[in-house]
C-alpha positions, 0 to 999 in steps of 0.5 A: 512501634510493633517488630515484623513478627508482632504485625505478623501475629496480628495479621494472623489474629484477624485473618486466622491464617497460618505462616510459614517461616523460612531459614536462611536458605528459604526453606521452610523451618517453622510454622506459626499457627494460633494456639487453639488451631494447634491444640485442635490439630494434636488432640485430633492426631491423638484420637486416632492414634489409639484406634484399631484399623477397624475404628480408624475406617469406621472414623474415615467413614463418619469424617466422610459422610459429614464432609459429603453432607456439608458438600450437599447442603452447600451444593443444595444452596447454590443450586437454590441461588442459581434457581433464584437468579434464573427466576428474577431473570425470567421475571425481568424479561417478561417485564420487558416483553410486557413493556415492550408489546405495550410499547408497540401497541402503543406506537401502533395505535399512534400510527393508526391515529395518524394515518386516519388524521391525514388528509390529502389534497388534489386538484380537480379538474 
């Protein structure tokens, strides 16, 4: 039967999560986080660490127009699943405004059918 600690792990294993461990007095202590996470935090940290202020601007820079270029591709999906969810709306409604004029043509013919079969008799005089 695994401890607490064990189903954390695993729970971190699948979600890919972080946790955050609390002392006695519920501050937070520690943090546990998969290996590779880690390692990829402390190599980035040591690539900065060694450039001049010019090359630490020139990375923010590059760091900034990729982030920006992954916000516009996203933003640029969204935009286009909007665009398509308008359209089968559209398309929806005049289906509906189609059927629906078919429909009253329909009930309209019907009428007129009806009113021209009708007979009425008086009585002569």
């Amino acid at each position: 039967m695994p401890n607490s600690f064990d189903k954390i792990i695993n729970l971190i294993n699948k979600t890919g999560d972080n946790c955050v461990v609390l002392d006695h007095q519920g501050n937070p202590a520690y943090v546990v986080v998969k290996f590779d996470k880690y390692q990829s935090m402390i190599l980035n940290k040591s690539e900065v660490a060694g450039l001049t202020e010019d090359e630490l601007l020139d990375k923010i820079n590059r760091d900034v127009a990729t982030w920006k270029a992954n916000q516009d591709a996203e933003d640029q999906d969204n935009w286009q699943a909007v665009n398509s969810a308008v359209e089968e709306i559209k398309i929806s409604r005049e289906i509906d405004d189609t059927d629906n004029k078919l429909l009253n043509k329909a009930k309209n013919d019907q009428d007129k059918n009806d009113t021209d079969e009708k007979y009425y008799f008086e009585p002569i005089d």
